[in-house]
FILO-25739 format. One record per residue: residue in three letters; z, x, y of N, C-alpha, C in turn. Coordinates in nm, 3 decimals. Atoms other than C-alpha are relative to their C-alpha. Example, Ala and Ser with C-alpha at 12.3 -4.5 7.8 and 13.67 -1.06 7.14 Angstrom:
<nodes>
{node 'Ala',{0.000,0.089,-0.119},{0.780,1.230,-0.450},{0.000,0.090,0.120}}
{node 'Ser',{-0.006,-0.082,-0.119},{0.714,1.367,-0.106},{0.073,-0.077,0.109}}
</nodes>
This chain:
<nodes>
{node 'Unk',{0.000,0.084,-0.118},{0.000,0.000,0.000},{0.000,0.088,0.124}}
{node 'Unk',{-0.009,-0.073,-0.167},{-0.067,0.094,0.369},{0.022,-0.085,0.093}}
{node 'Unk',{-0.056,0.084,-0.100},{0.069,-0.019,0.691},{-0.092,0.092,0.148}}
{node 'Unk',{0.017,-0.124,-0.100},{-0.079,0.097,1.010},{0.084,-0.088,0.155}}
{node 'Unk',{-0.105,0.053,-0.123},{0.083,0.055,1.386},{-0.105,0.083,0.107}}
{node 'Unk',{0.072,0.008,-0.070},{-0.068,0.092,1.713},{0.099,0.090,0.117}}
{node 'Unk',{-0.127,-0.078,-0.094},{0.163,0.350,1.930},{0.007,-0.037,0.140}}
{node 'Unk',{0.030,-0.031,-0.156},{0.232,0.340,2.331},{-0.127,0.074,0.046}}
{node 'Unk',{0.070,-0.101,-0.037},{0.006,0.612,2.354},{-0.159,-0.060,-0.044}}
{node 'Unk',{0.101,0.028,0.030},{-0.278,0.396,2.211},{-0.098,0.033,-0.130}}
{node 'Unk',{0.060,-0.088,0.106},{-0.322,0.621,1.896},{0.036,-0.117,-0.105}}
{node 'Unk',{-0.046,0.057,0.145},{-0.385,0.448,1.571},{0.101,0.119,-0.098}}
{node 'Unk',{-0.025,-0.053,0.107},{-0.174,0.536,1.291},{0.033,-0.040,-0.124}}
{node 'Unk',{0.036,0.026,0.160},{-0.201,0.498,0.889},{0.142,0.028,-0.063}}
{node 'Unk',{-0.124,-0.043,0.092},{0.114,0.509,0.681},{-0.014,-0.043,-0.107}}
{node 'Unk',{-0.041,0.083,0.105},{0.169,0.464,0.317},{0.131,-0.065,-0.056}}
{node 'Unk',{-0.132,0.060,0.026},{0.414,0.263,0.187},{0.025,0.043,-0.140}}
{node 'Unk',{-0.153,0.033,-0.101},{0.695,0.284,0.098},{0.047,0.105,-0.019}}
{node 'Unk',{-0.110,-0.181,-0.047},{0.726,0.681,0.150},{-0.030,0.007,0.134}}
{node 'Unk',{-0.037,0.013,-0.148},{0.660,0.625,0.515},{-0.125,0.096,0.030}}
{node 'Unk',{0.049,-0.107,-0.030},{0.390,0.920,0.467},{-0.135,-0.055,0.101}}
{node 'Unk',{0.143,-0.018,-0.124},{0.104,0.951,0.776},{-0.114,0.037,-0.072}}
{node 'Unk',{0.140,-0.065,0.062},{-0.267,0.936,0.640},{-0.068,0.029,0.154}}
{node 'Unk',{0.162,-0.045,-0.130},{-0.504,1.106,0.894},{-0.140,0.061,-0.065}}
{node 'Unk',{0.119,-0.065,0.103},{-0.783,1.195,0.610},{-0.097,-0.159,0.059}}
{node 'Unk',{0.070,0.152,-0.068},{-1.029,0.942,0.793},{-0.078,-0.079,-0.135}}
{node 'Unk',{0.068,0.031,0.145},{-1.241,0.917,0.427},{0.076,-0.100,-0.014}}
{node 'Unk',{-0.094,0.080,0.096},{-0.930,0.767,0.282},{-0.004,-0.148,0.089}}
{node 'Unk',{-0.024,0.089,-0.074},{-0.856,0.532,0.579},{-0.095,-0.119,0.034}}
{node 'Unk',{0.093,0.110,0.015},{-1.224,0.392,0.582},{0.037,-0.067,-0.136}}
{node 'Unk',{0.008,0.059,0.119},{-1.171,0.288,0.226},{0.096,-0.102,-0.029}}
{node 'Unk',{-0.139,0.106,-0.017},{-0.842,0.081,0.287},{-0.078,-0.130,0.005}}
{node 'Unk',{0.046,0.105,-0.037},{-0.901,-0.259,0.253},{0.111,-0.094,0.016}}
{node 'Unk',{-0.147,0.019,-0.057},{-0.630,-0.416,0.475},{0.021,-0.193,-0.025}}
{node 'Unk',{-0.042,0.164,0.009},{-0.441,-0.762,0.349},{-0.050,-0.076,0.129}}
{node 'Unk',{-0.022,0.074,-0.150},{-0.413,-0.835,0.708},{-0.055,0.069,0.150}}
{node 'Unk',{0.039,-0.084,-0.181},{-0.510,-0.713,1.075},{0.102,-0.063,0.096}}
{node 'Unk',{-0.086,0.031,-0.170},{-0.262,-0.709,1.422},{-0.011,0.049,0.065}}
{node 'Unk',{0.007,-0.137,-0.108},{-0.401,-0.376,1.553},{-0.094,-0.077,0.079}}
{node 'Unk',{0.127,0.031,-0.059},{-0.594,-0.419,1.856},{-0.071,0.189,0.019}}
{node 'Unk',{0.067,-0.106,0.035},{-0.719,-0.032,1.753},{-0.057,0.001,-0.116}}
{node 'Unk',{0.064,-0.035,0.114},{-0.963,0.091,1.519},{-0.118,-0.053,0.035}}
{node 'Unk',{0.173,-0.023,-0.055},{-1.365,0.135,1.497},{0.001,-0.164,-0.065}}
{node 'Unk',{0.031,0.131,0.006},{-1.288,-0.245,1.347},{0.005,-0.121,0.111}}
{node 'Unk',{-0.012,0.011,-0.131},{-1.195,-0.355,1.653},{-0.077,0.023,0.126}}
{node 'Unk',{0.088,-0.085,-0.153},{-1.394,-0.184,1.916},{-0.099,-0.087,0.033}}
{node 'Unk',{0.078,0.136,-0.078},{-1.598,-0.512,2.004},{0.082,-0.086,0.055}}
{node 'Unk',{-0.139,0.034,-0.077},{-1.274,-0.650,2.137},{0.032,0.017,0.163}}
{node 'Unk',{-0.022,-0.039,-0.096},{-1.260,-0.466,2.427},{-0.082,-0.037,0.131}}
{node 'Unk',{0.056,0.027,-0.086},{-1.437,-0.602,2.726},{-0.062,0.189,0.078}}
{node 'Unk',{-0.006,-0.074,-0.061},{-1.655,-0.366,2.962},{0.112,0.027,0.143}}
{node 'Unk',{-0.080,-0.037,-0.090},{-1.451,-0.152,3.159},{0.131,-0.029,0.036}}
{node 'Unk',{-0.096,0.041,0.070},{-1.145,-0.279,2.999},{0.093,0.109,0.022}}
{node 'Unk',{-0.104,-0.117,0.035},{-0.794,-0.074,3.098},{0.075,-0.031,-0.139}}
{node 'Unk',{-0.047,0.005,0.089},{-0.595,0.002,2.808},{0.068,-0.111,-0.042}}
{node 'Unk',{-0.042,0.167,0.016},{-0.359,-0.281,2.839},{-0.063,-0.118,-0.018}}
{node 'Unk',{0.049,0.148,-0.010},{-0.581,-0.546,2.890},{-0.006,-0.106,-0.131}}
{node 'Unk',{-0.025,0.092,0.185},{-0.593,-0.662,2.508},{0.094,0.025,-0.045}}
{node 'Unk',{-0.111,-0.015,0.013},{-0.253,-0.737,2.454},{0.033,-0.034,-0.209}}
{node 'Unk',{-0.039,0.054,0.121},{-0.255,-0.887,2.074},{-0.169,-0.059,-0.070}}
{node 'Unk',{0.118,0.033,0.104},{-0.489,-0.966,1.790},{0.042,-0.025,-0.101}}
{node 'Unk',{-0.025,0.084,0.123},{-0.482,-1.149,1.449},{-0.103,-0.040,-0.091}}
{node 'Unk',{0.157,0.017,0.081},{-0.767,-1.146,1.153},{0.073,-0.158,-0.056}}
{node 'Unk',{-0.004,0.129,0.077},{-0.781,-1.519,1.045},{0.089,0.045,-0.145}}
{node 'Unk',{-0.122,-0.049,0.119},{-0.624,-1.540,0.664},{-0.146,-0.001,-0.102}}
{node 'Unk',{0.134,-0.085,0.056},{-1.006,-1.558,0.571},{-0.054,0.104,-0.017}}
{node 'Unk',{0.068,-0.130,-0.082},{-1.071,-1.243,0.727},{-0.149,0.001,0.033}}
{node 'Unk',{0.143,-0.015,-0.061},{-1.375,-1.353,0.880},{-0.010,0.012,0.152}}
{node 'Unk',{0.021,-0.026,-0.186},{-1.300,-1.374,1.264},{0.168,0.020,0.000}}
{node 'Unk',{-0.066,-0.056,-0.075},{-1.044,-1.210,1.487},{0.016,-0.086,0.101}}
{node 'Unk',{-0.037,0.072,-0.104},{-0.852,-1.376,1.743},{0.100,0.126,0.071}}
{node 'Unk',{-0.065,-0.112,-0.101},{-0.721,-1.160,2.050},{0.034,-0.102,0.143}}
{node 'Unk',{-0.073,0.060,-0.152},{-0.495,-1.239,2.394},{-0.025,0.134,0.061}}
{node 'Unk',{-0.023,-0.126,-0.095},{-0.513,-1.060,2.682},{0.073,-0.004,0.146}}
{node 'Unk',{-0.053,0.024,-0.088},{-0.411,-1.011,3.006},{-0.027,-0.079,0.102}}
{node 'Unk',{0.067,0.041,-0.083},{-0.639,-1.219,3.166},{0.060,-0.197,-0.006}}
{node 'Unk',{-0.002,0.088,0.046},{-0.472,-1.515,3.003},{-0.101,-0.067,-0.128}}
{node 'Unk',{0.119,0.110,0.093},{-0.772,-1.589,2.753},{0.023,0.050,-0.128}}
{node 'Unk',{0.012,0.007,0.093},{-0.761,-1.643,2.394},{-0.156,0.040,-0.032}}
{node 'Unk',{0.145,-0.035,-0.001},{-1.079,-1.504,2.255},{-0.024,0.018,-0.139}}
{node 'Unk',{0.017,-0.044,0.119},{-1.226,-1.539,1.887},{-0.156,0.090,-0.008}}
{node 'Unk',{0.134,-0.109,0.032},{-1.454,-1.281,1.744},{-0.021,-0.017,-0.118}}
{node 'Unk',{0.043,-0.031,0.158},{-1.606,-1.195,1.367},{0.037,0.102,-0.045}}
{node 'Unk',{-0.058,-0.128,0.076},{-1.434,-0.952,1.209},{-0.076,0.071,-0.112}}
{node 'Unk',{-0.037,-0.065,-0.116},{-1.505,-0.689,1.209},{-0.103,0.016,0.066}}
{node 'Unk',{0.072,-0.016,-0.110},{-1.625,-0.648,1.530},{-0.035,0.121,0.069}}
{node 'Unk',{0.020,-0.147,-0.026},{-1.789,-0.326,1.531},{-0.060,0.016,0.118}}
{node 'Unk',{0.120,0.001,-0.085},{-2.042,-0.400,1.769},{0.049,0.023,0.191}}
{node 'Unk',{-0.038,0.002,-0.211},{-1.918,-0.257,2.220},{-0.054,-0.097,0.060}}
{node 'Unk',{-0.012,0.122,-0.122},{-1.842,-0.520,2.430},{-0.060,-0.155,-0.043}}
{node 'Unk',{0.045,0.178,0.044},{-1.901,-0.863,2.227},{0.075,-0.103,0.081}}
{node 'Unk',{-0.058,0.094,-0.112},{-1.860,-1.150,2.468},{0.111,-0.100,-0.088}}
{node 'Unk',{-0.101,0.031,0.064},{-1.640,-1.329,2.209},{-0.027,-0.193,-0.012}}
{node 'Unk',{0.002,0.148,-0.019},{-1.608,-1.700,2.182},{0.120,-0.022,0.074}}
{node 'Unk',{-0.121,0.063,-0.068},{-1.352,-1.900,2.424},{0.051,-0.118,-0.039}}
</nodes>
């Protein structure tokens, strides 16, 4: 099992469970195939982000229980669903 978390600093990071250990072997980390999503980091993510988007601005995210679309808040007030994953820079999203 893996857990990952989303730091202050904006850095993803990979842990396994339940020795707590840090994966940074990126190979391994593509190959994860995650129960769930809450990061608003990662190259699954990165259509999330509006242009010219500061860091904060996407405060929260949530993969359906399908895992077919992504739902994200931000600071702007707006709820915004996407298709997970949303590889694709700067997808206008649904409202």
């Amino acid at each position: 099992s893996y857990f990952q978390v989303s730091t202050g600093a904006y850095k993803r990071q990979v842990h396994e469970v339940p020795l707590g250990k840090q994966i940074t072997d990126p190979a391994l980390i593509e190959k994860i195939t995650w129960a769930t999503w809450t990061s608003i980091l990662g190259d699954e993510v990165i259509g999330i982000w509006p242009r010219n988007a500061d860091k904060a601005d996407v405060n929260c995210a949530c993969v359906t229980h399908a895992g077919l679309n992504i739902v994200t808040g931000d600071d702007f007030g707006l709820v915004k669903l996407f298709d997970f994953p949303c590889t694709e820079k700067f997808v206008s999203g649904y409202f």
